[in-house]
C-alpha atoms as one frame of an Amber mdcrd trajectory, in Angstrom:
protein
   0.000   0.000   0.000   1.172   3.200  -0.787   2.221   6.059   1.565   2.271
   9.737   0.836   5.379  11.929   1.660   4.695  15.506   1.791   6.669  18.607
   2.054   5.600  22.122   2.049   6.363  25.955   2.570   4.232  27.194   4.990
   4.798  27.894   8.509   3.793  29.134  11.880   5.001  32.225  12.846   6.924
  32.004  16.541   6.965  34.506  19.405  10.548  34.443  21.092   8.556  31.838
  23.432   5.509  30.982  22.179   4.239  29.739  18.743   1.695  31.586  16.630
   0.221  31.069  13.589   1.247  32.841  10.419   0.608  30.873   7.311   3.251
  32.434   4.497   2.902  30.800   1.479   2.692  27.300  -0.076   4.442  24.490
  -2.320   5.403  21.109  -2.757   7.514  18.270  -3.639   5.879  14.268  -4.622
   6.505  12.121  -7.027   3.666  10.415  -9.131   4.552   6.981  -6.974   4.252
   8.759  -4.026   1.809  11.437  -4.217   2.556  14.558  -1.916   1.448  17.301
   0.398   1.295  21.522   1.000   1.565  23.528   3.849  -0.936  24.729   6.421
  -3.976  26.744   6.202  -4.265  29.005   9.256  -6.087  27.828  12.431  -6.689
  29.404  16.089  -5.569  28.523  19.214  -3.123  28.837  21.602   0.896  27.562
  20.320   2.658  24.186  21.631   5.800  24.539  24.337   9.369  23.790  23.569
  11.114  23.087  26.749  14.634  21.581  27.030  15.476  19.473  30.214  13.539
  19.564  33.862  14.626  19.460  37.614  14.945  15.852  38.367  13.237  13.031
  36.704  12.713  12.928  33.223  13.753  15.427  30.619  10.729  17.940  29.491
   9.857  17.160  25.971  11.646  19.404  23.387   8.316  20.232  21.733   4.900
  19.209  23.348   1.188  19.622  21.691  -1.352  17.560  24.023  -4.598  19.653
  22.865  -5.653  19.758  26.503  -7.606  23.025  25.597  -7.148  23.887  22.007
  -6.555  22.611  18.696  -2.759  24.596  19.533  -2.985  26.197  15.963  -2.900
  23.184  13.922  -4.446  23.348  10.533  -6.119  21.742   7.769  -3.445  21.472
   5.038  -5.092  22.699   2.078  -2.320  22.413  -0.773  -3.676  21.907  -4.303
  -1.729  18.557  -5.063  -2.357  17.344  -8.899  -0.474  14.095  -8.177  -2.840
  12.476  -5.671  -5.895  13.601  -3.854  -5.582  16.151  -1.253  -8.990  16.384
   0.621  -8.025  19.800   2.503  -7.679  21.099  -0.469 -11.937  21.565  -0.479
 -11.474  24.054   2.308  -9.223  26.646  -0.142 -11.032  29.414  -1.375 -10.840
  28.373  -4.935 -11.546  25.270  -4.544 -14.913  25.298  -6.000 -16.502  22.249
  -3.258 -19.755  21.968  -1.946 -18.775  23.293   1.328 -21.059  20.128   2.647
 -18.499  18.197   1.672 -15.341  19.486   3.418 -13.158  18.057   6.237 -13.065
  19.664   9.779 -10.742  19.789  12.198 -12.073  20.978  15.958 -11.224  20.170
  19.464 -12.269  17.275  21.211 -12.915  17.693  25.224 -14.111  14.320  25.760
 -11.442  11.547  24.730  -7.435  11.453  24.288  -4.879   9.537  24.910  -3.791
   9.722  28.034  -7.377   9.871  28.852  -6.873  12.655  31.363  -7.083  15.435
  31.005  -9.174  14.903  28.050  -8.512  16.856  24.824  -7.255  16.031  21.333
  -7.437  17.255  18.246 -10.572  15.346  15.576 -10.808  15.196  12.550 -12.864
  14.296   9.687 -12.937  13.775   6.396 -15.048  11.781   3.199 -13.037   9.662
   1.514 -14.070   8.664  -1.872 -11.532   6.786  -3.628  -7.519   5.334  -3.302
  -5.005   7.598  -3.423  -6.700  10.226  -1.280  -5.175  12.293   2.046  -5.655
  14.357   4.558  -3.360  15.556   6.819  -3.237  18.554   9.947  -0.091  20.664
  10.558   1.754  23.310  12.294   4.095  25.296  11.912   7.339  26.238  14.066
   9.065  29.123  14.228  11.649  29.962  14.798  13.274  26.112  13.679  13.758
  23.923  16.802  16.848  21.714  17.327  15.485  18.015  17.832  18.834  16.032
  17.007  18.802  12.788  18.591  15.192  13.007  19.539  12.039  10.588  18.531
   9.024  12.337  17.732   5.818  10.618  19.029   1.985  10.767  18.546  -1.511
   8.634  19.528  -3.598   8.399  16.207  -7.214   6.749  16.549  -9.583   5.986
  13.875 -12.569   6.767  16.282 -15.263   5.704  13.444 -15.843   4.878   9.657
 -19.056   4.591   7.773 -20.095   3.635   4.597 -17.030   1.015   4.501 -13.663
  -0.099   6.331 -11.055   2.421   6.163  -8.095   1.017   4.065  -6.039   3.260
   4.882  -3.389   4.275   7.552  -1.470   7.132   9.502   2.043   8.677   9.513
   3.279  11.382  11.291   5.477  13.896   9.261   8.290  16.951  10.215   9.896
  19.184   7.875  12.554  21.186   8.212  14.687  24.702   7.410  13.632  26.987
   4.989  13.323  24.261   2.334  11.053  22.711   3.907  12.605  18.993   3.328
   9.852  16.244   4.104  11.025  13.297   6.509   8.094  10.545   7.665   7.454
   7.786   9.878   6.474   4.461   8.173   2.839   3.732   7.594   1.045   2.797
  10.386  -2.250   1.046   9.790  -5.012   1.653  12.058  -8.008  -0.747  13.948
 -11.373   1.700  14.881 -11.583   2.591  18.676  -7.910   1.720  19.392  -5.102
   4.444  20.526  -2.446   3.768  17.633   1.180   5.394  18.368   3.716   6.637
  15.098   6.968   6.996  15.983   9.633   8.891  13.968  13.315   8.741  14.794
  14.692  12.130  13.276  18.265  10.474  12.866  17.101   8.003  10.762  15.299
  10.534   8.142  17.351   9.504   5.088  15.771  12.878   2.582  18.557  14.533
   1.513  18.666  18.259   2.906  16.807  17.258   5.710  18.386  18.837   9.039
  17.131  17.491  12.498  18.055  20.893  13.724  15.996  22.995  12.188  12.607
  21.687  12.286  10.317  24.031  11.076   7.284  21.831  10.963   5.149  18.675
  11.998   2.148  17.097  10.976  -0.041  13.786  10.686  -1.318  12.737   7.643
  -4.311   9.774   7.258  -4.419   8.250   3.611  -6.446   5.594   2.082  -3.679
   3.822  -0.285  -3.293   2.484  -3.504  -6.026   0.250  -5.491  -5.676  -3.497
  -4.535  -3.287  -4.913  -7.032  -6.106  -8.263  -6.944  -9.313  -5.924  -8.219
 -11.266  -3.749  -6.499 -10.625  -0.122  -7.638 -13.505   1.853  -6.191 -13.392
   2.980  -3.002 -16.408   4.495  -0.616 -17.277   7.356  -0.011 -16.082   6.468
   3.565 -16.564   9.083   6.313 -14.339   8.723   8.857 -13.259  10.681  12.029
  -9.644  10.807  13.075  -8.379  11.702  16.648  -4.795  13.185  17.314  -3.516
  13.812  20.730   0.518  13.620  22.419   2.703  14.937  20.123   5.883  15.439
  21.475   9.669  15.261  20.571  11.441  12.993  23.354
């Protein structure tokens, strides 16, 4: 099954402390194997924290987003990709979509993983054929250092109707000014059940890609490549996606 790598130009404006949105601008990089992704559209909510080290114990994530009371400004990315689907892409202006139709991302107060506090990020989104994605970002500014670091997220399918979800989850960074694309490996995912995607940023093999200057992260849920025994038609499926614990550790 195939897995989309993305890699895109837009980013999150940072306070000295503090992140803040500030979508720039746009672009991206795929092949036709691989299909590919844009940047963020911009989205309220209070910024994630960066913290190096603690007092005693174990060491404070180097960037944290746990959604405990807002979506933390991450963002629908709605990229026009003309190599595979990208179903954010219905929330750009020109898109031209039955506004019925379009994915929403909102804050959830009632589940996440841990389960308390409660709050994570949900999303949803029709799917209605192979080779389709839809992915949330945000963007970091200015670049954080996370050399030797893993980063970490709990992905749920929460519910799909109208068929089985084929799909999966990955969990994407990019980083400096080029915005060069590194991803964890495809995870699929089982409805109801807390899924974790792991990404160890010393292993990102992209060339250009520099662990210490990551200027943004993302998940991305995609529903794959036709069946190679028949079956090329795929819902439409709706399903809801929850994100929650993203951290760099």
């Amino acid at each position: 099954m195939k897995m989309f790598n993305s890699r895109s130009t837009i980013f999150v404006g940072l306070g000295s402390a503090a992140l803040m949105l500030a979508a720039i601008g746009c672009g991206s990089s795929s092949s036709p194997s691989d299909g590919g992704t844009g940047g963020t559209s911009a989205g309220g909510g209070s910024g994630g924290t960066s913290a190096a080290g603690g007092s005693g114990g174990a060491a404070a994530p180097a960037l944290s987003f746990t959604f405990d009371s807002s979506v933390q400004n991450w963002a629908i990315n709605t990229y026009h990709d003309t190599n595979s689907t990208n179903l954010g892409f219905e929330l750009a202006p020109d898109a031209g979509i039955d506004a019925s139709t379009v994915p929403t991302l909102t804050h959830d107060t009632t589940d996440g993983s841990p389960a308390t506090p409660a709050g994570c990020l949900k999303l949803t989104a029709t799917f209605t054929g192979y080779n389709q994605y839809i992915d949330v970002k945000v963007g970091i500014s200015p670049t954080v250092d996370l050399s030797g670091k893993k980063m970490h997220a709990q992905v749920q399918l929460a519910s799909a109707t109208g068929g089985t979800f084929p799909g999966g989850a990955i969990l994407e960074t990019d980083s400096t000014q080029a915005y060069t694309y590194g991803g964890s490996t495809g995870a699929q995912l089982t409805a109801g059940t807390w899924t974790p995607l792991v990404l160890d940023l010393d292993t990102v093999s992209t060339t250009g890609y520099d662990d210490t200057m990551v200027i943004q992260v993302g998940v991305q849920f995609y529903s794959g490549s036709a069946p190679t025994d028949g079956g090329t038609t795929l819902g439409p499926i709706e399903a809801t996606f929850l994100i929650d614990t993203v951290q760099a550790l």
